[in-house]
C-alpha positions in Angstrom: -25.7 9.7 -26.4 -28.6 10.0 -24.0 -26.7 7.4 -21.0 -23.4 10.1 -21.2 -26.0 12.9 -20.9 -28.3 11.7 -18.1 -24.8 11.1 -16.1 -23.5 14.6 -16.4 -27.1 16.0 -15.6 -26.5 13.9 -12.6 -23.3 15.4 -11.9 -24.6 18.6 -12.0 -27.5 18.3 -10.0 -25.5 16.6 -7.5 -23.0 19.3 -7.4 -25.8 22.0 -7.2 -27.5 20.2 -4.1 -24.4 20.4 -2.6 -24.1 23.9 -2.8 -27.7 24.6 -1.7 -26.6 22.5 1.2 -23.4 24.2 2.0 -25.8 27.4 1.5 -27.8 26.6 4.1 -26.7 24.5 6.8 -22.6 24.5 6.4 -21.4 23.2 9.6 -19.2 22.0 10.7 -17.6 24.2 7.8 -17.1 27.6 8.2 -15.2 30.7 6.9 -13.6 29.4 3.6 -14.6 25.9 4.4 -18.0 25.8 1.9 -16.7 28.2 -0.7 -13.4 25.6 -0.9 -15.8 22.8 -0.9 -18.2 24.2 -3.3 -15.4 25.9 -5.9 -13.5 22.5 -5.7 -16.2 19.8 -6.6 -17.3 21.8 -9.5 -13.8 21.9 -10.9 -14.0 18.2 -10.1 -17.2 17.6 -11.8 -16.6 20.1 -14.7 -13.5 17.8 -15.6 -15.5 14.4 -15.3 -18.3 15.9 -17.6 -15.9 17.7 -20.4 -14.2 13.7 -20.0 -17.1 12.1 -20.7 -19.2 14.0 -23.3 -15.9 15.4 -25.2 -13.1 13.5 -24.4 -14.9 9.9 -24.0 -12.2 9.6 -21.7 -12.1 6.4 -19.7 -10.3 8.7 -16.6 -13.8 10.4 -16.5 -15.5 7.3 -15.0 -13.2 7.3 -12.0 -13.0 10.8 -12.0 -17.2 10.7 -11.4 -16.7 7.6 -8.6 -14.3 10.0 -6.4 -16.4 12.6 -6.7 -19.4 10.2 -5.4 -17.4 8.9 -2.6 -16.4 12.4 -2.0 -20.0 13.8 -1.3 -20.5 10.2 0.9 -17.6 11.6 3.2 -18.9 14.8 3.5 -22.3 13.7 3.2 -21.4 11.3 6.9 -19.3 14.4 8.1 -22.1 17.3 8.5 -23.9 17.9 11.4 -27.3 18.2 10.2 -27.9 16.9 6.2 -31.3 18.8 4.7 -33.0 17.8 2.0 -30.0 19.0 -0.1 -28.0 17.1 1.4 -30.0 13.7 0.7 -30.1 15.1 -2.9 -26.6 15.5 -3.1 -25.6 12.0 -1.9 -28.7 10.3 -3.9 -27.7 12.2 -7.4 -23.9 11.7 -6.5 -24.9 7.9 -5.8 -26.4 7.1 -9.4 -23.8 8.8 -11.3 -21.0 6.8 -9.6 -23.1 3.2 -10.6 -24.7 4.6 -13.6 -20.7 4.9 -15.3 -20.2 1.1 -15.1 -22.9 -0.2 -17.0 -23.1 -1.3 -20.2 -24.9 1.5 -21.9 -21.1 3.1 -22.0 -19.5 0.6 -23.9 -19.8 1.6 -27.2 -19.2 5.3 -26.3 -16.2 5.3 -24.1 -12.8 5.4 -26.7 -11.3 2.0 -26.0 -7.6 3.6 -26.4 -6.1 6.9 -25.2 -5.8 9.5 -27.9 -2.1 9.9 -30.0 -2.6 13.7 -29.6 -3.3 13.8 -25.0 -1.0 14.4 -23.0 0.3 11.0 -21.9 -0.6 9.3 -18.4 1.6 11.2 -16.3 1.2 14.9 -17.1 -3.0 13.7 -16.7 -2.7 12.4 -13.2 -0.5 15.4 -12.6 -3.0 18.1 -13.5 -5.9 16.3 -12.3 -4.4 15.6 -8.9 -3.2 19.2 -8.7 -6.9 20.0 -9.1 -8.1 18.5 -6.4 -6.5 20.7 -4.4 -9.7 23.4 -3.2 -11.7 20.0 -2.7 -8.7 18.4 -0.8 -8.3 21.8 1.6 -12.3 21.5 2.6 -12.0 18.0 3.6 -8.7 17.8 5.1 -9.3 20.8 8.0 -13.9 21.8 7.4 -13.7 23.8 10.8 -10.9 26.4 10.3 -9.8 26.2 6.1 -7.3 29.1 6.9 -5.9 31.7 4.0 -2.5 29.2 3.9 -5.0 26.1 2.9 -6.0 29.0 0.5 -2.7 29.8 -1.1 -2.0 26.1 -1.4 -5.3 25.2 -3.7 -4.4 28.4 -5.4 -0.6 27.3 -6.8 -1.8 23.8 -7.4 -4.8 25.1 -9.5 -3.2 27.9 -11.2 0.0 25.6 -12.1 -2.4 22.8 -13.6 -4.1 25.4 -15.8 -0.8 27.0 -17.0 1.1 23.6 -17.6 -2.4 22.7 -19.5 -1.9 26.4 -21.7 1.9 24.4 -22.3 3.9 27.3 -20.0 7.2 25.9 -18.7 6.6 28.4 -15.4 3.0 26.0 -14.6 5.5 22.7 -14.1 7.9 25.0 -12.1 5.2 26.3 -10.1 4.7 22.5 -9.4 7.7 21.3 -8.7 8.6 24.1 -6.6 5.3 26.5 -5.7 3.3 23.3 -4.2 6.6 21.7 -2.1 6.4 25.1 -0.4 3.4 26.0 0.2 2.8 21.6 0.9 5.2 22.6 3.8 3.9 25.9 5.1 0.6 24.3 4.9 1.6 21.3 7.1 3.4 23.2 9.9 0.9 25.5 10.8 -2.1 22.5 10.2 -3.6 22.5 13.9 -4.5 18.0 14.0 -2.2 15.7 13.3 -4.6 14.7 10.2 -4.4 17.7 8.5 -0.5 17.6 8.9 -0.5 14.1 7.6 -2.9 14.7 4.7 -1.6 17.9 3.7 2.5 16.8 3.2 1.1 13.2 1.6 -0.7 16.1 -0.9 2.8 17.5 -1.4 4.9 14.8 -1.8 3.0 13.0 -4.1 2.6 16.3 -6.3 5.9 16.5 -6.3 7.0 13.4 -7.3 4.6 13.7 -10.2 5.5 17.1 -11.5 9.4 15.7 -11.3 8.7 12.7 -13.5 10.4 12.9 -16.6 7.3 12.7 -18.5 5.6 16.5 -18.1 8.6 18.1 -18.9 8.6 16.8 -22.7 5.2 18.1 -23.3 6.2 21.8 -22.4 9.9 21.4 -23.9 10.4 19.1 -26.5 13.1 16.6 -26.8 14.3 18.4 -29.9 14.3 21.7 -30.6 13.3 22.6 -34.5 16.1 25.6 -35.4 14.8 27.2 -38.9 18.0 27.6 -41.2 18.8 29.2 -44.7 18.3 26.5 -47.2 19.3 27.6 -50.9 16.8 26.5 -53.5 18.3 26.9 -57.0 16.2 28.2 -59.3 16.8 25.8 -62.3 18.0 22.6 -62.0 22.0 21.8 -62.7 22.6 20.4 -66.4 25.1 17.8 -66.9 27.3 20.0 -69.1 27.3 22.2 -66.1 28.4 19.5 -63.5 31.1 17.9 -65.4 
């Protein structure tokens, strides 16, 4: 237990560094730029920490190694790192190694649990929560209200398909395409454009798989019906 624990304290002072950085010395974010930054890597590390100490979920290991390479992006993208910022990238750094040793062998569940949700529907949610993280990276200079809206369907349709609403894998299939294209026409480089409808698309894709409707409408649908019970059982007088 103490290897799991010492990698989400990692996480978490990683994540705060980051903020104290953004805090500090944002550029070359600005306006929504370090909030999007700040509000997305905590719902990124929040999910790699529940993985790991709850779940035991292999996924959480990756999950923790994006986030690493995440902070080494943005970490080689800043104009002037502080102290923070060295923090950030150092705390970020062991977590990513420290998930592939040994110690996590005989924690980590070796097969994924009968009661998740199934491959799909994860990638799905956890892709659709990248989205704050994805809008801070994408476009740090100018993260406009429209990069806004678009983190806010993806997010808000991950939690309500998680909560098992039918309207959260509509508001994927359809909110994110949308708001994937809006996004992308007023994007102002050719990255952003690029990055934002490869965001979309893929989404999309995912939330039309066959596989996330069945855990918010099952296959068969249980009807109750009147079913008589008789009170004593038939005699065989009675039946001939």
């Amino acid at each position: 237990m103490t290897a799991p624990i010492t990698i989400a304290l990692l996480l978490v002072l990683s994540n705060v560094s980051w903020a104290a950085q953004m805090i500090t010395d944002p550029a070359p974010w600005a306006g929504f730029g370090p909030a999007s930054f700040v509000v997305g890597s905590s719902i990124v590390a929040i999910l790699a920490i529940v993985g790991l100490l709850l779940g035991r979920a292999p996924w959480s290991l990756h999950l923790t190694t994006i986030l690493g390479a995440t902070y080494i992006a943005a970490y080689l993208m800043i104009s002037t790192p502080n102290g923070f910022g060295y923090a950030a990238l150092g705390f970020a750094a062991l977590a990513a190694i420290a998930v592939y040793g040994p110690w996590l062998r005989t924690w980590m569940r070796k097969r994924p649990s009968a009661l998740g949700p199934g491959k799909v529907p994860s990638i799905m949610m956890l892709v659709a929560l990248f989205a704050p993280l994805g809008a801070a990276l994408v476009q740090p200079s100018r993260v406009s209200i429209v990069y806004l809206a678009l983190a806010v369907v993806a997010v808000v349709g991950a939690w309500a398909y998680s909560q098992a609403h039918v309207w959260g894998l509509w508001t994927l299939r359809v909110g994110v395409p949308v708001a994937s294209v809006v996004t992308a026409v007023v994007a102002t480089t050719v990255w952003a454009a690029a990055a934002t409808s490869a965001y979309g698309v893929a989404l999309t894709v995912l939330a039309w798989r066959p596989e996330p409707l069945v855990m918010v409408q099952p296959l068969v649908d249980v009807i109750p019906a009147k079913r008589f019970i008789p009170l004593d059982p038939p005699t065989p007088e009675a039946t001939s």
